[in-house]
Structure formats: structure tokens, C-alpha cells
N, C-alpha and C positions, 0 to 999 in steps of 0.2 A: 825747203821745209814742207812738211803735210800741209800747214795752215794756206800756204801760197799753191800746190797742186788739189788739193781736196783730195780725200778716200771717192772712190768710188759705189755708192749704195747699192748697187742694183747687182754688184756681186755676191752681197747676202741673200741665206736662204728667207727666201718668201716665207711669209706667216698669214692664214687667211680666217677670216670669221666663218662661222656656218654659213652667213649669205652669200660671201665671197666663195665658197667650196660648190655652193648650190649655184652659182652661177657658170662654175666655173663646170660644171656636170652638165647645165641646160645648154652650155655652148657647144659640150662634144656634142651632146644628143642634136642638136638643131642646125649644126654648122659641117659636124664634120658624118653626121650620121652613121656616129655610133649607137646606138639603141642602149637604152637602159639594162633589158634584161646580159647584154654584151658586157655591159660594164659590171654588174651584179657577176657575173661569171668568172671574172678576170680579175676583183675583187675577193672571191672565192677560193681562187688556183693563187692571187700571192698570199693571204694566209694560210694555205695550207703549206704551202712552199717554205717559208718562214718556221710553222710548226714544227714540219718534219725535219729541218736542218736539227733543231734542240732536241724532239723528240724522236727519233728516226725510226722507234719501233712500238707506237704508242699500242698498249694494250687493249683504248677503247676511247673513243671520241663522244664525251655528251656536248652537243652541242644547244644550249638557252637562246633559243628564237623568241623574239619578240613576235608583235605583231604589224610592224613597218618594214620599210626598205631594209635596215639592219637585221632583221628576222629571215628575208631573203637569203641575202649572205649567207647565213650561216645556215640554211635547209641545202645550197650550191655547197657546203665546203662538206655537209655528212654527204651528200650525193656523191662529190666527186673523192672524197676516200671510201666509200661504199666499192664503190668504181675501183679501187685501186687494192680491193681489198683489207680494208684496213677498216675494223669495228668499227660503226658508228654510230648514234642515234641521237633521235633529236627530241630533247625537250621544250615540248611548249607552252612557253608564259605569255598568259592573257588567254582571250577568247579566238578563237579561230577562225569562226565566224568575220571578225572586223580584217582580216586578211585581205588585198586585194591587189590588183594591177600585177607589174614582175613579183614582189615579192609571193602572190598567189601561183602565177607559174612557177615560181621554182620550187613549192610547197607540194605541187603535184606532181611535177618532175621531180624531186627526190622518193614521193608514196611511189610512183610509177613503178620506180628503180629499186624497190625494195627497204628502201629505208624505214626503219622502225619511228614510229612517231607516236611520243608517249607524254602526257599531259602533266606538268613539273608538279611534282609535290616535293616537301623539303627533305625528305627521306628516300627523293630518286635518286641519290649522287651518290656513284658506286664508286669507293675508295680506289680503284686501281686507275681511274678515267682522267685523262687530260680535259681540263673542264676549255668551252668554247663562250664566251661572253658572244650573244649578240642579238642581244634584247632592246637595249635602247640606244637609238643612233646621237647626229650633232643635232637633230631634231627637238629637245629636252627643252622644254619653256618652263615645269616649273618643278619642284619638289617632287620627289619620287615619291609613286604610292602602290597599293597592292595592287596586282601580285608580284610587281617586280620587287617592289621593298622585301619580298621574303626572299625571294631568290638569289636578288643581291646580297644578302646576310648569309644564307644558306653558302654561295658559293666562299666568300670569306672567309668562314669558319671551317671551312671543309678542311683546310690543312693541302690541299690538292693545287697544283697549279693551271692558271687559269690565262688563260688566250683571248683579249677583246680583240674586235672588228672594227676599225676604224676610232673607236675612241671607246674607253672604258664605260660599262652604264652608270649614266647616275652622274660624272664627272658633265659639267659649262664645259664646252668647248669654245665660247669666247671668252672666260673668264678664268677659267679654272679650275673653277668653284665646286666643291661639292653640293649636289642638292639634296641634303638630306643623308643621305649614303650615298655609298660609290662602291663601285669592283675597284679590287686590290688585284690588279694583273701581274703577272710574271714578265708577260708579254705583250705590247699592242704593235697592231698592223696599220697600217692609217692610210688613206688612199686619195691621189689625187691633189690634195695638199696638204700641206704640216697642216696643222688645226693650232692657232696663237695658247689655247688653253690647256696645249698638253705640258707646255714647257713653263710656265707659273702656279704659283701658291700651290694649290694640292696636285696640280698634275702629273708630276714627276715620281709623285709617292704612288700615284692609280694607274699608273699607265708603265712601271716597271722598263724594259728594253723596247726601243722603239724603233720598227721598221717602217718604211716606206716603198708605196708602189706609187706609180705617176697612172696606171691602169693602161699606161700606151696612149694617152691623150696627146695630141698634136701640139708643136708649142706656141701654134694660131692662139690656141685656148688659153696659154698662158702669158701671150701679150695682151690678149682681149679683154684678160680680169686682171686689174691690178692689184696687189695687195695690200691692206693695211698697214701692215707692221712688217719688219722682217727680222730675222734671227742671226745676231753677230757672229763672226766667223776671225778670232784674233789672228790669226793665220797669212791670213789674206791684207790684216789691217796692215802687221809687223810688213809683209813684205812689199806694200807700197809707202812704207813709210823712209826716206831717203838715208844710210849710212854719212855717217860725220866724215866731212875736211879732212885732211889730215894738219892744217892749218888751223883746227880748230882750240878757243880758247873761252874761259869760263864767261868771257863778256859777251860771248857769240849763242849762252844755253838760258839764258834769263836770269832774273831777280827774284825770287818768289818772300812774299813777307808773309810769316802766319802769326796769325793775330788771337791770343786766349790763354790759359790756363789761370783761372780764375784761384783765387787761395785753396791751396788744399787738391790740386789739379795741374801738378805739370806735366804729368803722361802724355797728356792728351794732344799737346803742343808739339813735345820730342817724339810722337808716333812721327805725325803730321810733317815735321820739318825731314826726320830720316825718309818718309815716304818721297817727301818729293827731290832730297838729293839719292835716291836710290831708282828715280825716274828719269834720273840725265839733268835736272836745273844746274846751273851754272853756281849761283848763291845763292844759299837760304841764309832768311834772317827771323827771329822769334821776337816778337813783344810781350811779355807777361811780365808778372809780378815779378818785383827784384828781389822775393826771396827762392823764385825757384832757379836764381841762374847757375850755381854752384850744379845742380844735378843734373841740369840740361847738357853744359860745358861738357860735365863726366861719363854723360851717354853719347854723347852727338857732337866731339868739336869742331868736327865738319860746319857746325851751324853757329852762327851770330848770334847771340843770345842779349835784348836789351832790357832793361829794367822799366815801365812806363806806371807814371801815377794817372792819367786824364791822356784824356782824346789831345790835346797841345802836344805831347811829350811826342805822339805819334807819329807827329805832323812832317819829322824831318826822315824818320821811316818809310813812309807813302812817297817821300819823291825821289827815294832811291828806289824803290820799287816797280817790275813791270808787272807783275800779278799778284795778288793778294787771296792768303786763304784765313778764311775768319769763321768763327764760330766752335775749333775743338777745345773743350775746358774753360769755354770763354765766361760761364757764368750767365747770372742774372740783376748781380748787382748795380749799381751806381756807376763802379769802374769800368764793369761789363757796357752800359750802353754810353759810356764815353766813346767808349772805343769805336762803337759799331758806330756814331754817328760824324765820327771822324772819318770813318771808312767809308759811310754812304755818301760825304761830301767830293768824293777823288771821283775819278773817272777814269782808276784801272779796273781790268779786267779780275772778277771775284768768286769768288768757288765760297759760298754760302752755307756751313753745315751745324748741327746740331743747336747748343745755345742759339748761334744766330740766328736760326729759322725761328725758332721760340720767341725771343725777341719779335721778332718779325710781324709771328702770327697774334703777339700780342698788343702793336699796335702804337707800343710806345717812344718808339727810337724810329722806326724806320715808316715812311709814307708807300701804302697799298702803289707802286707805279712800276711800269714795265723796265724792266734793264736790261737790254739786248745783249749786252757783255757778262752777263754774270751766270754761274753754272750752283744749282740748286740741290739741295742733295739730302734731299730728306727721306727718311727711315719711315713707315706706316703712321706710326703716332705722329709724329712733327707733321705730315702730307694730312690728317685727318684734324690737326688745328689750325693748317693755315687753311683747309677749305672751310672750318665751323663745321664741322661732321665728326662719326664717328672712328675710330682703328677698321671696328669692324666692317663701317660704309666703305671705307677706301679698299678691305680686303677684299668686298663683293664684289667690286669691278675697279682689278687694280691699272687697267686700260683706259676707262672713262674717268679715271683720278688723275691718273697723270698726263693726260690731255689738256683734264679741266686747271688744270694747277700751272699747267707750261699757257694756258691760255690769259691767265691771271697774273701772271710773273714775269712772261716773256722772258728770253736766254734759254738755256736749256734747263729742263728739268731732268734729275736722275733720280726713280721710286726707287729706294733699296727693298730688296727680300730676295726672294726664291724665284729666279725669272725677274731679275732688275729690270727697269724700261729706264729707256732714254727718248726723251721728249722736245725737239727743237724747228716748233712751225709742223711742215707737214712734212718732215721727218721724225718716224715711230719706229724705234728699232728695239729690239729685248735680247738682252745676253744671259743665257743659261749657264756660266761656265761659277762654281763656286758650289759648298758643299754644304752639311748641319756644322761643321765644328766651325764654321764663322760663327755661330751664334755663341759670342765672349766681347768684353768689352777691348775698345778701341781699335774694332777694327773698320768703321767707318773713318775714325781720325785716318784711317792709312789711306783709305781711299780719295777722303781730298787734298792730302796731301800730293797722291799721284798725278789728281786732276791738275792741281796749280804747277809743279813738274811739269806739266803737258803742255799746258795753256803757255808756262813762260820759253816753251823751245818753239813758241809759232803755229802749232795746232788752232783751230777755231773753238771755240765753245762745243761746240756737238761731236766734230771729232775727239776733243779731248776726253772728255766725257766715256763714248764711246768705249773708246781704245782702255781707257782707266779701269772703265765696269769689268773690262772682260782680262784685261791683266792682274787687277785684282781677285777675282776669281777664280782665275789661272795659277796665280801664284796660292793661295792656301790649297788648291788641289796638291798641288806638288808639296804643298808641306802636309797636309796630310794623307799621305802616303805613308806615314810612321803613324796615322790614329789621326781621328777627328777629335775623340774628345780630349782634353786637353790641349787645344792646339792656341794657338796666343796671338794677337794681332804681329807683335814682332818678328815674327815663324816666317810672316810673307817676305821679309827683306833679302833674303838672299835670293829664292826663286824667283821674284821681281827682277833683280840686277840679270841672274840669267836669261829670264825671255826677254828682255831687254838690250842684251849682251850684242 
């Protein structure tokens, strides 16, 4: 089993902060002596390379220079299509003046060479033009202001497609975050390393098709900065994870017990149970209200279906059980925290989601203590009441949430949204695979379903987790392929069994 070999981490794509990128820059420069203005060059030649694949005959290159390293960039990319014949000019936002170091050479190396350099007003953007983002780099500390703030609006509205330099303007590159505004790219070029905040909350939406150049960096430079976080890769999970016996039998895939559907709520249980025998568990069993067992039997008879009044009734539940998923449709009632505190008493391993986190972060059933075995699985809101914070504190830095959360909790932590993180010690891993038409109800019930699926075939907590974010992800991509919107948490169950398969 995966739980007894381990995945291997360091097969995912690296993910870096702007310090980690800037370190990872001052090492070519210092170590391997490559010179900045070199890498500014080479930075230059893979956007344009990138461009001209999509565009191959553009009519006219304006390229939005800032006034930093990113501003360089893009005076190198109008020079070297100048050079190649191909229109170009450069619009410059900000003062000119505050220009200096490489980004001032290649300002003069592009005047040198002909290049047009004309001062941005919101009426320079000539409709036929491939627009060039490269005003503001991962350098961005706070809120966009003039003159970028017009420029960035100016190129958004243009209706024209737009090409950023390493990271859109106006978008965290450690967060994600919009400051204020952001470029809506068609295209970004990114160099050197992924940058963590192009692939969460807003990044995905500002940063459009994403390429990458490594710049020809040595990969001295890439053991000598380690990265923060890295970027799952299901691919790579699936095929270190071991094919079945052919001796194999349902006592050999685990016990999974899910625990919830409070009155008025059995969906939420029969997501949860089909998820996790649609993940390889051996046997699911349900505890919920004894009037929802007729519908569950009629969705699911794959699944045990028990009737429970109080945490006692549980009790004989929990010792057939090797993993427990508690909290879809669990309520907030009286019956609700029977349950949970029936559950917090065992010491199986527990996949913790919705009601139960609520519960949790309210204080009343469950004691603030670390649980090394238990996988967490909170959504923005639930992550933003068990820290006493806001939705919107956790959206600002959904990095330093679910750190602070896995710090608090112990086991793994998993932030659901746009760019899920997975949080377990000092393992930070983020899976980008899933689309907008998850956004419908139950379809977190599916995902801890998967988890406890995972956990009961011998997975650890973190791989479980893992593997679950990004199959769950995986699988409503492939279901929506017919449409995002209207697509259903149920939708994932066959494409699940396939990549699974």
C-alpha cells in the first residue's frame, strides 16, 4: 500500500514565493554568473517565443513598461521584435526618470535600436495591437495606484489580448490576491519559478494560459532554494500507487463509517458513502437518522445504512470501523453533538468536514487538541471560524491560513477553493486540477468521502488527502466536459471509478 511505501514529494512541481524566486535569481547572479541584464534577455526572447507561437503575425506589439525589472523585460521583448521586424512600441507607465540599473540598459538599448517610446495615456491602445503587460513585477507590496491603476483598466477594457511578463500586474504572487485591480491576461510567461499565486484564488482568472521558462538556470540554483509549497501532479500519485492482489478481498480495502445526515439531510451522507466505495473502500457503513434509511438503501445498497438515536447507539459502529468520515449533513443539533463526541472518544483515524468543523469551531462538543490521525477539510468559511477570523482574512492569504490552521489542528489540513492546499507539518502541497461548475452543493460531501476511501486502503493522512484533492478535481473536469454549469456533485462518480480504474 501507498500508506506503507510513501508518495514521493519532491516529484511535484516546485511552487515558490517572490523571496524564494528572488533568491533563487541572486543565486544564478552570484554563483553561477549569469548577470541580470542576461537573464532580462532571456526572459525577453521566452515571451516573445510563447507570443509569436499564438500570434505569429502580430500587426503591432505595445508593450506597458513599468518602471522596475519588469519594465526591462518588456523594453528587451519591443527591441528584440524591432529586431525581427515585427511593429513594435513601447508604452511607458510611471516616470522615467525613477528608471535604473539593467532595466535602464535595456531602455536605452531598445531607443538605441529604434524603438518608439511613447508615454501611456489611456487613448494610446491602438485596436489592432497585441497588448504586452510589463508594468508591475512579484515585487507588488501593496494596492495598485496611478498610473498603473489606469493602465491596468485601460488594457482590460480594451477587448485586445494581452501578454503579462512573469506574472500579471496588480495580481500577489504569494497569495493570489488581487490588489485592487489586476491584468486579465490571455497569456502569462513566468520565469524561473511557478510563482504559488498564480495557481490559487484569483490567479487562474489573471493569468489566462501559462507558460514557463527556467531562463537556462542551473539546477545548483534549484537545490540551493528550496521551495515552499509545491504543485500536485495526480499522474505521478496514481502511478506510484501499488495495483491490487489478484487475491484480493473486501476485508483487505477497509471499513469506512460515515457519520451525519441530520433530519431533513440524507444527501449528504449517500454523496459521502458512494464517494468513498467509488474510491476502492472495501465497506461503507452510514449512521444517520432512521428515517432516512429507505432512500439511502435506494441510492447506494452498496452501503450499510444504520439507524442511530445518541452517541451509545454508535458505539457498536466505531468498533467495526477502520476510518471514520464525520460531519456531511451532520447537523448542529443535540443528536449532532452525540455523535461527534462519541467520535472524538475512538482513536480511528477521521476525515472531519463540514457540520463537524462548525461544531468544532464552536467549542461545544469537541476540545481545541491536536489529532495527528485526523484529515480536516474545511471550505473558506468553516477555515475562517475555526481561526476567529474573517472568509475574507483567510481569502487574503489562503497560504498563511492553512498553515495557521494545520498548526492548530495537527493531522492534515485540506483549504478547499480555487488552488486547494494541503497542509500536513512541513508538507505544503496545492492541487489546481477542478473547475467553477464545482461551485453546487455536495460536492465537498464527495470529497471526504474519497479521503476516508483512501485512508481505509492504507494511505497516510497527507497522502490521502493529497491524492483525493486532485482526483476530485480530476474527476468533475471530465465531467464537465458536457458544461460546467449545471454539473452535480454526483457527475464525479463515474470519472472517479475511471481514474481510479
Amino acid at each position: 500500500m501507498a500508506g506503507k511505501q510513501g508518495f514521493t514529494w519532491t516529484d511535484h512541481e516546485p511552487l515558490y514565493s517572490a523571496a524564494e524566486t528572488r533568491a533563487l535569481d541572486r543565486w544564478a547572479i552570484d554563483h553561477a554568473g549569469i548577470s541580470g541584464a542576461l537573464l532580462m534577455s532571456r526572459a525577453a526572447a521566452a515571451t516573445l517565443e510563447q507570443l509569436l507561437l499564438r500570434w505569429p503575425q502580430p500587426p503591432l506589439l505595445q508593450v506597458l513598461c513599468g518602471t522596475g525589472n519588469n519594465g526591462g523585460d518588456g523594453y528587451l521583448i519591443a527591441d528584440q521584435a524591432h529586431r525581427r521586424g515585427i511593429p513594435a512600441q513601447v508604452l511607458q507607465v510611471g516616470d522615467p526618470e525613477r528608471i535604473g540599473g539593467d532595466a535602464l540598459l535595456a531602455r536605452e538599448q531598445a531607443q538605441a535600436n529604434g524603438v518608439t517610446v511613447l508615454p501611456f495615456s489611456p487613448g494610446s491602445l491602438q485596436a489592432t495591437a497585441i497588448l504586452v503587460d510589463a508594468m508591475l513585477g512579484t515585487g507588488l507590496g501593496g494596492e495598485v495606484r496611478a498610473p498603473s491603476a489606469a493602465a491596468i483598466d485601460a488594457c482590460n477594457s480594451s477587448g485586445q489580448p494581452v501578454v503579462a511578463v512573469d506574472i500579471p500586474s496588480g495580481l500577489c504572487s504569494d497569495t493570489g490576491r488581487i490588489l485592487g485591480r489586476a491584468v486579465r491576461a490571455e497569456l502569462t510567461v513566468t520565469f524561473i519559478g511557478y510563482k504559488r499565486g498564480l495557481f490559487t484564488l484569483d490567479g487562474p482568472d489573471c493569468c489566462g494560459a501559462l507558460e514557463f521558462s527556467d531562463l537556462a538556470l542551473p539546477l545548483e540554483a534549484y537545490r540551493a532554494v528550496a521551495p515552499g509549497w509545491r504543485r500536485l501532479l495526480l499522474e505521478g500519485m496514481l502511478a506510484q500507487w501499488p495495483g491490487r492482489p489478484a487475491n484480493t478481498h473486501k476485508g483487505n480495502c477497509g471499513r469506512v463509517l460515515v457519520v451525519g445526515g441530520d433530519t431533513g439531510m440524507p444527501g449528504a451522507v449517500a454523496l459521502a458513502a458512494e464517494a468513498a466505495l467509488r474510491s476502492g473502500a472495501g465497506l461503507v457503513r452510514v449512521a444517520t437518522r432512521q428515517e432516512h434509511l429507505p432512500a439511502l438503501v435506494a441510492r447506494t445498497p452498496e452501503a450499510m445504512a444504520t439507524g442511530v438515536r445518541s452517541g451509545q447507539d454508535l458505539q457498536p459502529l466505531l468498533a467495526a470501523a477502520d476510518v471514520l468520515v464525520v460531519g456531511p449533513g451532520l447537523g448542529r443539533s443535540s443528536w449532532s453533538q452525540q455523535l461527534l463526541q462519541a467520535v472524538a472518544a475512538s482513536d480511528l483515524p477521521c476525515v472531519l468536514d463540514a457540520d463537524g468543523l462548525n461544531l468544532l469551531a464552536e467549542g461545544r462538543v469537541l476540545a481545541r487538541q491536536r489529532r495527528e490521525h485526523w484529515v480536516y477539510t474545511p471550505h473558506p468559511g468553516e477555515a475562517a471560524r475555526l481561526l476567529g477570523a474573517t472568509t475574507a482574512a483567510v481569502q487574503r492569504d489562503r497560504f498563511a491560513a492553512a498553515a495557521q490552521l494545520q498548526a492548530q489542528l495537527g493531522g492534515t489540513v485540506v483549504l478547499k477553493g480555487n488552488g486547494s492546499l494541503v497542509v500536513a507539518d512541513a508538507l505544503q502541497l496545492l492541487s489546481d486540477y477542478g473547475n467553477p461548475g464545482m461551485a453546487s452543493g455536495g460536492m465537498g460531501d464527495v470529497l471526504s468521502g474519497i479521503v476516508g476511501g483512501l485512508l481505509a486502503q492504507g494511505l497516510e493522512g497527507a497522502e490521502a488527502a493529497a491524492l483525493a484533492v486532485c482526483l476530485h478535481g480530476a474527476a468533475a473536469d471530465s465531467a464537465a466536459e458536457q458544461g460546467q454549469r449545471g454539473l452535480l456533485a454526483s457527475d464525479l462518480m463515474a470519472p472517479l471509478r475511471r481514474l481510479l480504474g
